[in-house]
N, C-alpha and C positions, 0 to 999 in steps of 0.2 A: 667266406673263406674259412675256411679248415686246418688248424695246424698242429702237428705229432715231429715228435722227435726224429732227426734221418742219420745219416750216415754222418761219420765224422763231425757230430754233434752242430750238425745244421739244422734247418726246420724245413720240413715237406710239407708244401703250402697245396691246398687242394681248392678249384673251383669247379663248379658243373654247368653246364649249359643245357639247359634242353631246349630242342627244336620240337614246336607242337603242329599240329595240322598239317603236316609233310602235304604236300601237289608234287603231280606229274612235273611243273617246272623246276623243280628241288635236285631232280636227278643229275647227278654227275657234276652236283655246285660243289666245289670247296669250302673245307671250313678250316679255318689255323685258330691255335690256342698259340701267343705268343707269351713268355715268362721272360720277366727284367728283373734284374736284380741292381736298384738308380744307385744304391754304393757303390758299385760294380763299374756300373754302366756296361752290362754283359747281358743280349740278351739271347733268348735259345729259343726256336719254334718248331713245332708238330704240325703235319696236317694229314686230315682222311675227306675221301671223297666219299660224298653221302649218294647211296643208291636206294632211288624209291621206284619197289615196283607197284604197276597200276597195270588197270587192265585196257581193254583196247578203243582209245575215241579216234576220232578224226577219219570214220571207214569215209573209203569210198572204192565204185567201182569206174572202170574206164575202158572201152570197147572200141574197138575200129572191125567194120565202119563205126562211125558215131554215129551214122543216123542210120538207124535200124530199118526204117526202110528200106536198104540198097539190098538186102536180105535176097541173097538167090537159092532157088533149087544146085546145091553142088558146091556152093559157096561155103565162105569161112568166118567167121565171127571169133575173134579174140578178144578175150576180155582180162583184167589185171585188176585185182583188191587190194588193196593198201590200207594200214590201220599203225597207228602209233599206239607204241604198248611196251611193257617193260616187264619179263621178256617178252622176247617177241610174240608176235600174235600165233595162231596157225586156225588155215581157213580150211573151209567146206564149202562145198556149191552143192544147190537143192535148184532141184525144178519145180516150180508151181509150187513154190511151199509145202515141198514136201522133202523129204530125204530120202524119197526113191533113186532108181540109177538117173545117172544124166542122159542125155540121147547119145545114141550110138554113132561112133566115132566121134564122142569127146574125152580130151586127154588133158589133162591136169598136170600143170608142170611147176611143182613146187620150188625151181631155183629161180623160177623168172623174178626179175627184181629190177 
């Protein structure tokens, strides 16, 4: 603790806290500094929400059909990516590992969610 003269000749009492190796589960935890003053018995509290950003695990993709065999000539295939990530993620689709176009009449719909 840390202490310097304050206002109306009281004492500003100073503590720190570090949070070290912040994780993805850290995000949006609360943290309060409460101050007591036991002569008092008054106490006062502060809080701020901790935001950690990370980048995107948890992918996965998910298609109906699901079983890629039902695959017809004229057919449809939809498929949905999902990734947890802070901010959000933002995706791309490649064919055959490549970043060539997709096949013709696919359409990419970035609100689906």
């Amino acid at each position: 603790n840390q202490q310097q003269d304050g206002d109306n000749r009281g004492k500003v009492t100073t503590q720190r806290l570090t949070l070290n190796n912040l994780q993805p589960g850290d995000n949006r935890k609360v943290v309060t500094c409460v101050a007591t003053n036991s002569g008092l018995s008054q106490t006062q509290q502060d809080t701020i929400t901790v935001v950690v950003e990370y980048g995107p695990r948890n992918i996965g993709v998910m298609c109906n059909p699901s079983d890629l065999s039902d695959l017809r000539v004229g057919g449809s295939l939809v498929c949905t990516c999902t990734a947890d990530s802070n901010p959000a993620a933002q995706f791309s689709w490649t064919k055959d590992s490549t970043a060539g176009p997709l096949p013709a009449g696919a359409v990419v719909d970035s609100t689906a969610g």
